[in-house]
C-alpha positions in Angstrom: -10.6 -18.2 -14.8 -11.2 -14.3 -16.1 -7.5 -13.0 -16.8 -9.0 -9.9 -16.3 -9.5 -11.0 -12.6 -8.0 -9.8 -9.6 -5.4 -12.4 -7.8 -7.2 -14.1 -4.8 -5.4 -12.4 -1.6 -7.3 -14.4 0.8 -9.6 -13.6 3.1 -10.4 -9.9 3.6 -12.4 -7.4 6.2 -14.0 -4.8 4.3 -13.7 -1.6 6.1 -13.9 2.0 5.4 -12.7 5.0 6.6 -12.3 8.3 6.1 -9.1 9.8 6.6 -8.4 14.0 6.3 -8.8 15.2 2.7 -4.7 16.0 2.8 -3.8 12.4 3.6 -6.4 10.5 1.4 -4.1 12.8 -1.5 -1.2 11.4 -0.2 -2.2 8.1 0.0 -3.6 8.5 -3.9 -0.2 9.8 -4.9 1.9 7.3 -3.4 -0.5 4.7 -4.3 0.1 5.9 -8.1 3.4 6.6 -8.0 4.0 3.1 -6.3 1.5 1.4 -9.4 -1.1 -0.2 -7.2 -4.4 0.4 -5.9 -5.0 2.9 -3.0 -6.6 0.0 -1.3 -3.5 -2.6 -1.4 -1.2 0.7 -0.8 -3.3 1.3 3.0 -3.5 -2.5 3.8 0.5 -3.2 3.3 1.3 0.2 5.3 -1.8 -0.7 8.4 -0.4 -4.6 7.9 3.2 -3.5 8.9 2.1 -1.0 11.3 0.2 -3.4 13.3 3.8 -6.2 12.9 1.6 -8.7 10.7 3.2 -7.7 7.5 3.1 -11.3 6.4 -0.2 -11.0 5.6 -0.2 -8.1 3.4 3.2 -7.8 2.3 4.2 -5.0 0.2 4.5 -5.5 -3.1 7.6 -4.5 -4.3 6.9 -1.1 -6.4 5.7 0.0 -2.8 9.5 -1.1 -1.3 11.2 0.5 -3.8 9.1 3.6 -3.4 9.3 3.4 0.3 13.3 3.0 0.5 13.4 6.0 -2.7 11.4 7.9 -0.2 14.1 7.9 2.7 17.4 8.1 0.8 19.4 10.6 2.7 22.3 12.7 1.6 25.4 11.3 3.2 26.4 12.9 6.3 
C-alpha cells in the first residue's frame, strides 16, 4: 500500500456545492486551523447535523477546535 495514501473511509457520495464566498472562508479557516482537509471538516459538521455522526466522526483536532470555539467566560 502507498504510505502516501489517503486512509480508506468507506464508502462515499461525491457531491458539490457551493456555499456563499464568506462561509466557504470560514469553512477554509476552521478547516486549517483544525489540520484537516475542507472536505472531512464539511462531512463531520453535515454528519452530526443530520444525527449520523458515527459515520463521519470528528476527528479530534476538529473537537478540540470546536469545544476552544465555545469556552465562555464564567458567569
Amino acid at each position: 500500500m502507498d504510505p502516501m495514501a489517503p486512509k480508506y473511509k468507506g464508502e462515499r457520495d461525491p457531491m458539490m456545492t457551493r456555499p456563499p464566498v464568506e462561509v466557504g472562508a470560514i469553512i477554509r479557516k476552521n478547516a486549517k486551523e483544525a489540520g484537516i482537509p475542507y472536505g472531512d471538516y464539511i462531512a463531520a459538521i453535515l454528519s452530526e447535523y443530520v444525527g449520523l455522526s458515527y459515520q463521519c466522526p470528528m476527528p479530534q483536532s476538529l473537537q478540540t477546535h470546536k469545544q476552544q470555539e465555545l469556552d465562555l467566560p464564567a458567569a
